[in-house]
N, C-alpha and C positions, 0 to 999 in steps of 0.2 A: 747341623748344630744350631745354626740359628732359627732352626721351624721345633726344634726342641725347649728352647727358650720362651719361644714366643706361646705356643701350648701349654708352659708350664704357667705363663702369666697373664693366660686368657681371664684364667679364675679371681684374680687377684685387681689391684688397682690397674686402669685402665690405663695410665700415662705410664708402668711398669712396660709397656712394649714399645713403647716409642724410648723408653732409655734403653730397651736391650737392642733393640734395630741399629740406635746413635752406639750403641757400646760394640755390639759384632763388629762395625764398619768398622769404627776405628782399632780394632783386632787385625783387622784385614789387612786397613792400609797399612797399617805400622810391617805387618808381613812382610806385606809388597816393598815398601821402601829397604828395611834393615837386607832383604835378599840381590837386591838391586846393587847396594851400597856395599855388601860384604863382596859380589862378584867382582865390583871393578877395584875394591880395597886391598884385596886380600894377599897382596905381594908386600905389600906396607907392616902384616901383622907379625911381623918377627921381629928379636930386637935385641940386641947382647946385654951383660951385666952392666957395660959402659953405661946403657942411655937410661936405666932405671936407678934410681937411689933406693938401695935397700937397707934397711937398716943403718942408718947414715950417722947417725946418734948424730952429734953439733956441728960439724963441717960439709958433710956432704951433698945435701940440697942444697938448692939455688935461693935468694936471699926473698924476702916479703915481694918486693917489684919486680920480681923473674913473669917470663910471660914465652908464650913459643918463641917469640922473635930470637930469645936470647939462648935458641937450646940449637945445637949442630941440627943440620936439615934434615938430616936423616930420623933423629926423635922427633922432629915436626911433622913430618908425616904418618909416623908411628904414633901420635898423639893424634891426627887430625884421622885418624883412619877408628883410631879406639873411641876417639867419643862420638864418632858416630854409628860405631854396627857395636860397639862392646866387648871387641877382642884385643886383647895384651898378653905376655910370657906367661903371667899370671892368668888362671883360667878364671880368677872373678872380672866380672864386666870394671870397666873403669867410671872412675864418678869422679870430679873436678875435687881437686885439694880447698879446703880452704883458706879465703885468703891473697889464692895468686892462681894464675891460668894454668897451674901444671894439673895432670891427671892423674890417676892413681888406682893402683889396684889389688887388693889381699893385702899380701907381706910388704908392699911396697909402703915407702912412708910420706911423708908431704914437705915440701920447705916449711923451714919457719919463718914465721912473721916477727913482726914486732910484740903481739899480746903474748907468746910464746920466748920470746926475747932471742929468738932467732932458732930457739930449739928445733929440729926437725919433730916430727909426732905421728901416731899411726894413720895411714888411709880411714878415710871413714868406714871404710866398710870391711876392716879389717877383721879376724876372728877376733870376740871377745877376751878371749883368754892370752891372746897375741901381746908379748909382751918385751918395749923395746928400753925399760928402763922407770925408776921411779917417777911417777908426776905427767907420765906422758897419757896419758888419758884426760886427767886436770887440761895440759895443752891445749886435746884433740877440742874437748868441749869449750875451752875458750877461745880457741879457731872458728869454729862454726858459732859463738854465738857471735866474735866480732865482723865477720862476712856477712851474716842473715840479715836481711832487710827488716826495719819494723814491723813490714805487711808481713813477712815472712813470719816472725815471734808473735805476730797476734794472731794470726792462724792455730796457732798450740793454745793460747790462752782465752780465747774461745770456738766452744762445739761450731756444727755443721751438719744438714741432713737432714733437717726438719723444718716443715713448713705447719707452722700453728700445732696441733694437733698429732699430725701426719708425717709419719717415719716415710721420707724422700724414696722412690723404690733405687733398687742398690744401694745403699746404706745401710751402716751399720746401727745397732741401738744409739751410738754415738762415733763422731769421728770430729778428727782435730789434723792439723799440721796436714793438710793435701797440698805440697808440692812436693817436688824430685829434685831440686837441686846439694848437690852433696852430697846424695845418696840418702839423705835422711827421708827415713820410710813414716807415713803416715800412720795415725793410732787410727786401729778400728776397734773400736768397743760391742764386744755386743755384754747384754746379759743371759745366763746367772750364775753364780756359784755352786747351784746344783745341773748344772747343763746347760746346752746350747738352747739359746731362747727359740721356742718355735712358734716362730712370726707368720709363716707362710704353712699352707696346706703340705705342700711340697718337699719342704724341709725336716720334717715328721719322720721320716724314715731315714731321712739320711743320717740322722743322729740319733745318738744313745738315749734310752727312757731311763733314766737313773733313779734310785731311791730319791727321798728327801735329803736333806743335811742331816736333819735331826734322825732320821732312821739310818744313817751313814755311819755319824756319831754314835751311836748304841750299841758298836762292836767293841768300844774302848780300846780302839787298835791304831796308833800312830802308824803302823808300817800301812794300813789299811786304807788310812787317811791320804798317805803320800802316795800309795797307787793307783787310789781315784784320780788325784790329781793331778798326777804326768797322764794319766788318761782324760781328762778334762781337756789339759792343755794341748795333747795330738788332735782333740775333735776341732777345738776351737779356729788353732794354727789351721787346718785342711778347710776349716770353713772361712779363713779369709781373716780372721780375727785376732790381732796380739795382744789384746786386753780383756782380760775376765773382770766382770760388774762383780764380783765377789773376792774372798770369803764373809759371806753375814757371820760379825759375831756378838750379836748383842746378849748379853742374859735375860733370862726371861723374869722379868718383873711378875710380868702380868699371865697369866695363867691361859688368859682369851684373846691373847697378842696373835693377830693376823697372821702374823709373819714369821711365829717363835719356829715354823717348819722348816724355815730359811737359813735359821740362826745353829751355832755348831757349840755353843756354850751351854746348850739347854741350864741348871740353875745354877750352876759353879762358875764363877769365874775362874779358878785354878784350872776345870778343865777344858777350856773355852781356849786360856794360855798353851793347854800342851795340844792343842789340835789346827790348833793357828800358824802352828809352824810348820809340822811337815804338811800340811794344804798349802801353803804359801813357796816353800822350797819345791814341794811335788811340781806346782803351775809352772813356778818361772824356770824351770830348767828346762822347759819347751819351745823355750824363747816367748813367751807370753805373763804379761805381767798382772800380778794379782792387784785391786783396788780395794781392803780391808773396809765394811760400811756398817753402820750406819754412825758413824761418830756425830753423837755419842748420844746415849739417855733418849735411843727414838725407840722405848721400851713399849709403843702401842700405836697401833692405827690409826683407833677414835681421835677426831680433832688433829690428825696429824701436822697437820703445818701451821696448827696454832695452841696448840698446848705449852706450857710453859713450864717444863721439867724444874722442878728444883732438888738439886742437890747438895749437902753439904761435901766439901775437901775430901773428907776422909773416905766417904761415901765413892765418891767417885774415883782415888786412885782403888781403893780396896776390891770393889766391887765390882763397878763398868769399864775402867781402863786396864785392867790387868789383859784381854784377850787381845786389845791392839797394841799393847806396850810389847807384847809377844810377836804379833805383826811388823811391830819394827825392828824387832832384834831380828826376825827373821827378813827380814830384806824387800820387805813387800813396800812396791815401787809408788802405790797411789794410796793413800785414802781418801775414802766419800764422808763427806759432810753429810748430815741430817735437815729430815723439814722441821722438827720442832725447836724451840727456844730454848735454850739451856740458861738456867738462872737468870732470865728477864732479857735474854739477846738470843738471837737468831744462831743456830747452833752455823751455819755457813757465814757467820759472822763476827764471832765472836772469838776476838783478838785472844781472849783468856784461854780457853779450852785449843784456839788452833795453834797458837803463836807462842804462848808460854808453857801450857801443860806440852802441846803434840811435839811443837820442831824443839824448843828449848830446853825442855825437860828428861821430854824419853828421847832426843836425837833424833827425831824423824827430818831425814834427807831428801827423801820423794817428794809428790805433791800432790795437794790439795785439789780436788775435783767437787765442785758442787755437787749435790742430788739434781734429777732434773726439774730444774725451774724454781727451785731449794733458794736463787740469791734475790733479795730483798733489797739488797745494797749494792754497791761499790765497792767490794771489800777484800779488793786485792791488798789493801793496807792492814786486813784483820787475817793475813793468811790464807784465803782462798786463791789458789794459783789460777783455776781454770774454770771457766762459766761453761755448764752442758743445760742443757743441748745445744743455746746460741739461737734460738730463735724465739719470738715474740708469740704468745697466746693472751685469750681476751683476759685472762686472769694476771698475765706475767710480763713482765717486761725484761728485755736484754739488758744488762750493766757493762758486761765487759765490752762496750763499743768503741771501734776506733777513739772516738774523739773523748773517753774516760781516759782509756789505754794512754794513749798520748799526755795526758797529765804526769805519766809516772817516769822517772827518772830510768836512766838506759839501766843502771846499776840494780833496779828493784828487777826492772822486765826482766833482764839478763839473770836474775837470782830465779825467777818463778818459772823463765823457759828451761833452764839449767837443770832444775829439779827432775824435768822427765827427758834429757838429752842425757844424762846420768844412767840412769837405769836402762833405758834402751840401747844405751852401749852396754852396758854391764852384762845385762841377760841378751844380748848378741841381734837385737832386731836388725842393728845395721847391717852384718852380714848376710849377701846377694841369698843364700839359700833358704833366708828367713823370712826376705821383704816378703809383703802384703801386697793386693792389688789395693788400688786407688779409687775410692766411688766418685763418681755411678761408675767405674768400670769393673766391678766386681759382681755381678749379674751370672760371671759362672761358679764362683766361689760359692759365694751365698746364698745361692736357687738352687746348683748343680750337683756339687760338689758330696761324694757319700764318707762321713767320715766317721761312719758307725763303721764295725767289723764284726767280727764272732767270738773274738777273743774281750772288745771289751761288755758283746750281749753277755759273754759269761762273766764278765766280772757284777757287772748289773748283777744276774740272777745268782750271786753266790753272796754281793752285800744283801740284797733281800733279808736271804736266805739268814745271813749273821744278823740283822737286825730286829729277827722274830723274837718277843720277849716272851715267855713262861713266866705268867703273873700266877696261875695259881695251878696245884695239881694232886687234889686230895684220892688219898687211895692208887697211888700213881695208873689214874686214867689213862693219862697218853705215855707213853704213845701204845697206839691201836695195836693190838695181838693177833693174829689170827682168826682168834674167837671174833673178832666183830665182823659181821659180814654185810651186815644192813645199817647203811647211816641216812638218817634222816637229816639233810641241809632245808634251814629255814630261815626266810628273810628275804625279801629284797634286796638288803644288800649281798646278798651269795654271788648273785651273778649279777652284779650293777654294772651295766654298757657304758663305755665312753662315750661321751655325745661328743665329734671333734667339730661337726662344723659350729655346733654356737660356741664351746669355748675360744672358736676362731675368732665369731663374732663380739665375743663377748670379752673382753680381754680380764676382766678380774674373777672369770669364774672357774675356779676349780672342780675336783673330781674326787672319787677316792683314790684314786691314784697318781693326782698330781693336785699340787696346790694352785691358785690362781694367780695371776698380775705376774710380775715380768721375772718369777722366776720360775716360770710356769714350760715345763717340756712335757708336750704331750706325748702320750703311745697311742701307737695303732693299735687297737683290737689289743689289749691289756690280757693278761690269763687273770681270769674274774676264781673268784674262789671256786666256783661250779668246776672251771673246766682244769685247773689245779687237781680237785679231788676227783673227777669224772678220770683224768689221764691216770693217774694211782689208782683208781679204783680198775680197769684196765687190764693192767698188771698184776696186783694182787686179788684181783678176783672178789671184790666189793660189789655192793651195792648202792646207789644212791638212790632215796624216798627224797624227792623235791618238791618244795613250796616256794614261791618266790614274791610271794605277797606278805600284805600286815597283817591279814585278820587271825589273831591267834587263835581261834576257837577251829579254823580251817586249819592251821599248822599244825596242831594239837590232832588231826584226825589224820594228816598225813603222815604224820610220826609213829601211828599204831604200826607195831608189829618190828621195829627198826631196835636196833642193839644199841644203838647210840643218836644222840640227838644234837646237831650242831647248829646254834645260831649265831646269826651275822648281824655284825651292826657295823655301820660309818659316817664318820663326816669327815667335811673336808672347811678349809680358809683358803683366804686370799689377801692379799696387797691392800691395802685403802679402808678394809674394815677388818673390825676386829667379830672375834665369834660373838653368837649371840647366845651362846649358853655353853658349858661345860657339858654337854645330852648326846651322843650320837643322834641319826635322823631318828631312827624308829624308837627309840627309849622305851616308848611305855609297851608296843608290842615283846619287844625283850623279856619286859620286866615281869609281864602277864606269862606267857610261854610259860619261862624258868618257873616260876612259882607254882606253874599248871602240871607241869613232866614230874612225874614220880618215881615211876618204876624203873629207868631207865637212866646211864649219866647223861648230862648236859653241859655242852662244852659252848664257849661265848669263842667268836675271834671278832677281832673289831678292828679297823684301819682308821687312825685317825693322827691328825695334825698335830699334836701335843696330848696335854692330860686330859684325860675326862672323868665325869664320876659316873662309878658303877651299882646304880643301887638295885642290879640282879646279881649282885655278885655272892652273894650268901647264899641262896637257891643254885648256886653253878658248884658242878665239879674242877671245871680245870677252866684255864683263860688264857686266850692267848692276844697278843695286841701286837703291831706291828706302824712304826709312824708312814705315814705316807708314805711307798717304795717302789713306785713305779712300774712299770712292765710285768713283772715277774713278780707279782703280789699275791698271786693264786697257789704258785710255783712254790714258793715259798710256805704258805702256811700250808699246803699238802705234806712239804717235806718234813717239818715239823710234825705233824700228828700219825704220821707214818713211821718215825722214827730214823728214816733217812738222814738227818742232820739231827745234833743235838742244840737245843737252843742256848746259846750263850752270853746275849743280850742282855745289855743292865739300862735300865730306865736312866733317864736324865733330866725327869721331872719327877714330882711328887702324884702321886694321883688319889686327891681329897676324896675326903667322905662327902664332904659338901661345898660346893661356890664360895658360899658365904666365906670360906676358912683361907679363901684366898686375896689377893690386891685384885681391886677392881680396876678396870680401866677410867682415866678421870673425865672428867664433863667438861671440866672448868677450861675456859681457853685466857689468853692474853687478854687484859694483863693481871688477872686472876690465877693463880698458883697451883698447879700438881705438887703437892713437896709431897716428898721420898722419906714420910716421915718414919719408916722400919729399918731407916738408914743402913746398917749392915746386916739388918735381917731379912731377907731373902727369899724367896723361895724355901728347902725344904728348911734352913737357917730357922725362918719364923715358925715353924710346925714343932721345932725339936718338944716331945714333951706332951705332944695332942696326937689325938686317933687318927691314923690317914688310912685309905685304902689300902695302898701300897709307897713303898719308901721311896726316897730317892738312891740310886743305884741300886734297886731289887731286878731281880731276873732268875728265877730257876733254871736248874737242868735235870736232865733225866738221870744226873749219877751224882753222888753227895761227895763231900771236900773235907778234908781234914786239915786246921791251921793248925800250925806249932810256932810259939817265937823261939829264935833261935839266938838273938843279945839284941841288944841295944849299944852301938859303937859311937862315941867322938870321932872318929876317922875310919873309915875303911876305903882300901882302894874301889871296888867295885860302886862305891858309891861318890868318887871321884873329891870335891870340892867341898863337901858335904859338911854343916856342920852336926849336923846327927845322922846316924842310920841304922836303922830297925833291920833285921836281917829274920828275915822267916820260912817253915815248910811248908808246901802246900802237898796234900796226897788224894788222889783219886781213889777214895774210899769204898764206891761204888761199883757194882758191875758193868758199866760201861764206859766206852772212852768220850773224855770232855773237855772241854775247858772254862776254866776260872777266871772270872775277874776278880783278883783281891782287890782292896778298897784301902787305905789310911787315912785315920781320922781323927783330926788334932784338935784337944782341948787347950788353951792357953792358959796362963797363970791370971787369976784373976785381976791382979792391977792392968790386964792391958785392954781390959776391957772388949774383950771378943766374944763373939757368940760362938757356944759349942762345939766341937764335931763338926771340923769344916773340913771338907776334904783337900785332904794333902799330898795326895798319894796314889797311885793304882798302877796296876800289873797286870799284864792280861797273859796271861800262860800260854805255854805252848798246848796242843793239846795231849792228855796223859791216859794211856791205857788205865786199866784197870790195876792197883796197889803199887802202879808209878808216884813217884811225889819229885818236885820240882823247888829247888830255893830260890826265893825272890828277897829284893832289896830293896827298902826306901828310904831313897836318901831326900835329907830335910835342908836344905839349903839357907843360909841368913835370911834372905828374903821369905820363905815362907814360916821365917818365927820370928818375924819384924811384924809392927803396924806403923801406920803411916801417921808421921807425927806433924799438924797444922800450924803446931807454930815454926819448925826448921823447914817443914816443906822437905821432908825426906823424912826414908824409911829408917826406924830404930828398931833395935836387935832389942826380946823382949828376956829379961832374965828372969828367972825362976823356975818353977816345975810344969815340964807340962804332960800331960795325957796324954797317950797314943792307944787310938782304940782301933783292931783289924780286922773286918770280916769281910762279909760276901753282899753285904750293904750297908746303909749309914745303920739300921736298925738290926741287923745281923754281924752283931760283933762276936767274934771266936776268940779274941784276946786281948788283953789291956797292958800297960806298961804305961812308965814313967821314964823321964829323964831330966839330967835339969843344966839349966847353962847358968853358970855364975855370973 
C-alpha cells in the first residue's frame, strides 16, 4: 500500500512522499497500539444501563466538576478502556463530553455544565437527527464552544494547508479546525460545484467528469439538479471532503464572464432561486456542506480583485441576491465572499452587504468564508467569520492572526465559531460514520480513494445528453434517416484531444470539455465528437468523410460526395480571465465552409462556455450547441442527431447577433466605478424588443407542443400558498415522444416599474408520447409580484394588472392572460 502511494506521487511534488511515508507510519503505529490496547482491554468493554446516562434529560448525569474519580470503579475502567481503543455498549467510538472528563458515545448524552445550566445534552457525536428534547443542540454547541481552547476556535477561524502559492501535499483546496478533541471533525474543503477538483494526475479517474453547471442547468429539471447533487456529495464524502467550494450562483451580467460556466442562474435570477435549493438540499444531505459564492456582484474576471461593482438597492435584492436568498432558506451552511468591491468596499468586507443585507436581513445562520486571499482587512467585525486559505503570499497578507483574533471579545469568537459547529451538527459531520480524515493524513482519501462508479458515469452521460440544445432545425434535418449514409464531419474541433498534462500544469486552462481554474474536473480521453459519431455510425451503418483541419477550401473537397455535412466549432473559459471574444476558435473557417456547401445540409454543433454569436447561422440547416459537458460530449451530440434522445434543452442565456448588443466587461478598477447602470435590465431583460440570434429559454425538439390555458385562479390547492395561479395544457402534438419546458412570463403593471417578461415560472414535463397532453400549474406567489421598495427596505405587493405570457421561450409565447390583485 505504501509502494502504491509512493508511485502515485513520484509524478507529482516531491515533498508529497515524504508526507505519505510520515502519514503510512503513523497508520501503522496507531494499528499497532489500538490492537495491543484492545487485547489487554477488552474485559473492561461491557457495561450495563447502570453506568451509562442515556437519555438522562435533567437529573441523571453527573454535575459540570464530575470526573472518573467520582464514577463507581467499575465505569472507570470502562471509561479508561473506551478512550483508549473506542469500544463502548454503544458501537460508536467514545469522544470526551464537553465540559467535564466523562465519555460518550451515539445515544448516550453528556452531563451538564453550568453554560447548559446543568442540562444533560446530546454526545457529540450523536446522529443528527437524535433527538433528546427542545434546546438540546443549542446546549450541545454551547458545551463545546465553552470547553474549546481559544487556540482551538482559531483553528476554524483561519485556513491551513498552504504554503505561499502551494497547496501542502495531502491537503485539501482548504481546511480549518484540525484537531480531534470532542469529536469535532475537521472541514476539508475542496473545490467545485461542478465536481471534484482534479489537482493531481491521479485523481482524474477516480472521479466523475461531469457537465458544466451551466449545461446542468439547461434541463430545467429541479429533480435533476437534486440528483447531481446527492451525487456530488457521495464523490466528495469518499474523497475525504465535507465541504463543497460551490454552488456558483452569480447571474450573468456579462456575456464574456470567465466563469458564467460555473454559475447555475445563467440570466434569471428567479431561476438561479429555484436551482439553488435542491443543489444545496441534494449536497448536504450527504453530510457535506454547500458554500453558496461568489457573494456578491463578482459578475466578471477582468480586474477581479479590483473592480468596483456599483449597485443600486433595488438592483441588488432584485437581481443578484434573489439565487443566495434561496441558498439560505435552503440551509446552505457557508457563503464565499467575493474579490471585487461592492459599492466602494471590499465585497469580504463590507459590514453592508455581510452583516445587514446577508445575516440580518435574509437570516443567514452559517458562515462567512473569505474567497482565497479575498481579505484585505480585519474584518471579522464586518461579517467575515473565516480567513481561507491562512497563509501569507508575496501579494497577500493573513488578517485572521492570533494576536487580531485575540482582540475580539469570547462572545463575537463564540458567535463566528458557532456558525459552523451548527451546521456540522445539523447535516451529521459529527457522527463517527461521517468523520473525515485529518491532513496530511489524508494521502489515501485524496490520491487513492475511487469515488466515481457506473451508475454516476451514466448519470454524467444522460445530463450530457439532456443538456443538448436544438437551436435550429429547418426542414426537420435532424434527426438523420436512414437515407443519410455519408456524413461529412469537418473542423478541428470534431475530434479536439484533451491535453491533461499542461492543464495539470497550467491551472487556468481549460478545454472543450472542461472549463479552467478551480472548477476545472478534467476527463480522460473525452468521447470527442468523431468518436460519438464514428460509434453510431457502427451500428447504423454510416459513414464518416473526415477533415480535421481549418482550411475550408480542403473541407469543401472532403465533403464531395457525402449526404450531409457537419461542422464543429469551440471554445472554452477559465477562472481569472474573461473571454476575449463572443467567436468559437475557428469562426471564420465555419463561416467560409457554411456559405461554400450548397448542395447538401449543413449542420453546426459547437461546445461552448456560455453565449456565442453565430454569424454562419443563416447558410446552416440545423444547430446544435451544448455548454461545456464533460466526458460524454461526443456521446451526446451522436445521440441527438441520430434521434436516440430528443433534445429538450432550453437556453439560459441569450445568444446575440452581436457583442456589441451586450454588457461588456469594465476596465475601470478602484476607486473608479463599474456602475450597474441597466440596473434591472439584464441579460435577456435589456434585448426585449431587438434582434437576437436566439432567445433566452429557446430549445427545440423533434416533436411540436400544443399550449391551452386552462384559468387563471386566486387560490388553487395545487398551487398551494399562491397568490395567483395560471393552470394550463400541454399536448405532444407531434409524432414523437418529448418533453417540454413551459416557460411563465410576467409583465407587471406599469407603476411598479419593472422590465418586461421576466420569468416567473417553468415546468418541465414529464415526457408525453405522441397526442398525450399533460397539465401544468403556476403558482405566483407575493414575492414574485412584489418589487423591492428602498425606502422600507422590504418587498411590496404590486397591485394592479398584470400579464401572463406562456410558451416554449421568452420569444415563443402560445398564450397570454391577465389577472389583477386589488
Amino acid at each position: 500500500h505504501l509502494g502504491s502511494s509512493l508511485e502515485l506521487s513520484s509524478a507529482h511534488h516531491p515533498l508529497r512522499v515524504a508526507f505519505l511515508v510520515l502519514s503510512q507510519m503513523r497508520t501503522i503505529a496507531r494499528f499497532v497500539r489500538s490492537s495491543l490496547l484492545a487485547a489487554s482491554l477488552v474485559s473492561w468493554s461491557s457495561a450495563t444501563d447502570d453506568d451509562i446516562c442515556i437519555n438522562a434529560g435533567g437529573g441523571g448525569c453527573p454535575s459540570d466538576d464530575s470526573s472518573l474519580l467520582s464514577l463507581p470503579i467499575r465505569r472507570q475502567q470502562q471509561l479508561a478502556a473506551t478512550e483508549l481503543v473506542g469500544v463502548a455498549a454503544d458501537p460508536a467510538p467514545t469522544v470526551q463530553c464537553p465540559g467535564s472528563a466523562s465519555l460518550c458515545a451515539g445515544s448516550q448524552c453528556c452531563p451538564g455544565t453550568s453554560v447548559t445550566q446543568q442540562r444533560t445534552f446530546p454526545c457529540p457525536n450523536a446522529k443528527a437527527d437524535y433527538d433528546l428534547g427542545a434546546g438540546n443542540q443549542t446546549d450541545l454547541v454551547a458545551a463545546l464552544l465553552s470547553a474549546m481552547t481559544r487556540e482551538e476556535k482559531h483553528q476554524f477561524l483561519r485556513g491551513t494547508g498552504w504554503v505561499g502559492w502551494e497547496n501542502e501535499p495531502s491537503y485539501y483546496i482548504g481546511d480549518a479546525g484540525l484537531h480531534e478533541r470532542f469529536g469535532i471533525p475537521s472541514l476539508n474543503m475542496q473545490d467545485n460545484g461542478q465536481g471534484f477538483r482534479t489537482v493531481t494526475e491521479g485523481i482524474i479517474s477516480e472521479v466523475t467528469s461531469w457537465p458544466s453547471t451551466l449545461a446542468a442547468a439547461s434541463s430545467w429539471s429541479e429533480a435533476g439538479t437534486e440528483r447531481w447533487a446527492i451525487a456530488l456529495g457521495k464523490e466528495f464524502k469518499i474523497k475525504g471532503a465535507n465541504v463543497i467550494l460551490g454552488p456558483g450562483l452569480n447571474v450573468h451580467r456579462v456575456a464574456l464572464g470567465g466563469r458564467n460556466g460555473e454559475y447555475v442562474s445563467g440570466e434569471s435570477p428567479y431561476f438561479g432561486a429555484r436551482m439553488a435549493k435542491p443543489y444545496v438540499k441534494g449536497v448536504q444531505s450527504q453530510n457535506v456542506l454547500a458554500v453558496a459564492k461568489h457573494f456578491v456582484l463578482n459578475n466578471q474576471e477582468t480586474n477581479r480583485d479590483t473592480v468596483n461593482s456599483v449597485a443600486d438597492p433595488r438592483t441588488l435584492w432584485e437581481v443578484y441576491y434573489p439565487p443566495f436568498e434561496a441558498a439560505v432558506e435552503a440551509g446552505a451552511a457557508s457563503f464565499m465572499c467575493s474579490y471585487n468591491y461592492v459599492n466602494g468596499q471590499h465585497a469580504c468586507g463590507s459590514s453592508d452587504i455581510l452583516l445587514k443585507d446577508l445575516k440580518q436581513h435574509m437570516g443567514f445562520e452559517g458562515w462567512v468564508q473569505s474567497d482565497w486571499w479575498a481579505l484585505h482587512s480585519f474584518a471579522a467585525m464586518d461579517g467575515v467569520d473565516q480567513e481561507m486559505p491562512g497563509d501569507t503570499t508575496l501579494n497577500a497578507k493573513v488578517w485572521f492572526t492570533d494576536a487580531n483574533l485575540d482582540t475580539l471579545r469570547d462572545a463575537k469568537v463564540d458567535n463566528m465559531v458557532g456558525r459552523m459547529l451548527r451546521p456540522m451538527l445539523e447535516y451529521g459531520l459529527f457522527e463517527p460514520g461521517n468523520h473525515v480524515c485529518i491532513p496530511p493524513d489524508c494521502s489515501d482519501e485524496l490520491y487513492e480513494a475511487n469515488a466515481t462508479s457506473p451508475e454516476h458515469q451514466e448519470i454524467s452521460k444522460e445530463m450530457a445528453i439532456k443538456a443538448m440544445l436544438l437551436l435550429k432545425n429547418e426542414d426537420n434535418v435532424l434527426p438523420f434517416t436512414d437515407q443519410v449514409k455519408k456524413i461529412a464531419l469537418l473542423g478541428a474541433a470534431c475530434d479536439a484531444k484533451q491535453d491533461v498534462e499542461s492543464q495539470l500544469l497550467i491551472w487556468d486552462k481549460g478545454s472543450y470539455y472542461n472549463i479552467g481554474g478551480s472548477g476545472r474536473v478534467i476527463a480522460w480521453d473525452p468521447v470527442t465528437i468523431y468518436a460519438g459519431l464514428q460509434a453510431a455510425c457502427e451500428q447504423k451503418g454510416c459513414e464518416l468523410q473526415t477533415y480535421f483541419g481549418t482550411n475550408a477550401s480542403e473541407a469543401l473537397t472532403r465533403a464531395e460526395g457525402a449526404d450531409v455535412a457537419i461542422l464543429c466549432g469551440g471554445t472554452t473559459s477559465t477562472e481569472g480571465h474573461d473571454r476575449v471574444s463572443l467567436s468559437v476558435d475557428d469562426e471564420d473557417f465555419m463561416v467560409e465552409l457554411a456559405r461554400s456547401i450548397k448542395a447538401i445540409p449543413v449542420i453546426t454543433l459547437t461546445m461552448t462556455p456560455g453565449a456565442i454569436v453565430m454569424p454562419w447561422i443563416n447558410d446552416t440547416d440545423a444547430a446544435l450547441n451544448v455548454f461545456i459537458a464533460g466526458k460524454y460530449t461526443g456521446t451526446a451530440f451522436a445521440s441527438a442527431l441520430f434521434g436516440d434522445s430528443n433534445p429538450s434543452a432550453k437556453s439560459l442565456v441569450t445568444f446575440p447577433v452581436s457583442e456589441s448588443d451586450t454588457v461588456l466587461p469594465c476596465e475601470a478598477v478602484f476607486p473608479d466605478i463599474c456602475n450597474y447602470t441597466e440596473g434591472l435590465y439584464v441579460g435577456y431583460l435589456a434585448l426585449e424588443g431587438k434582434p437576437v440570434t436566439f432567445p433566452f429559454g429557446h430549445g427545440l425538439s423533434y416533436t411540436q407542443f400544443e399550449y391551452v390555458l386552462v384559468g387563471s385562479y386566486d387560490s388553487k390547492p395545487a398551487c398551494n400558498d399562491a397568490k395567483a395561479c395560471i393552470s394550463a395544457k400541454v399536448k405532444n402534438s407531434g409524432k414523437v415522444k418529448g418533453i417540454e419546458v413551459a416557460q411563465l412570463y410576467l409583465t407587471y403593471p406599469d407603476s411598479a416599474g419593472e422590465p418586461t417578461n421576466q420569468l416567473r415560472g417553468f415546468v418541465r414535463t414529464d415526457e408525453l408520447e405522441p397526442n398525450n397532453e399533460i397539465g401544468i400549474d403556476f403558482p405566483l406567489t407575493e414575492r414574485d409580484l412584489s418589487y423591492y421598495d428602498t425606502e422600507t427596505r422590504a418587498w411590496k405587493l404590486v397591485t394592479g394588472t398584470f400579464t401572463v405570457s406562456v410558451g416554449s421561450s421568452s420569444r415563443d409565447i402560445r398564450f397570454r392572460t391577465t389577472f389583477t390583485i386589488p
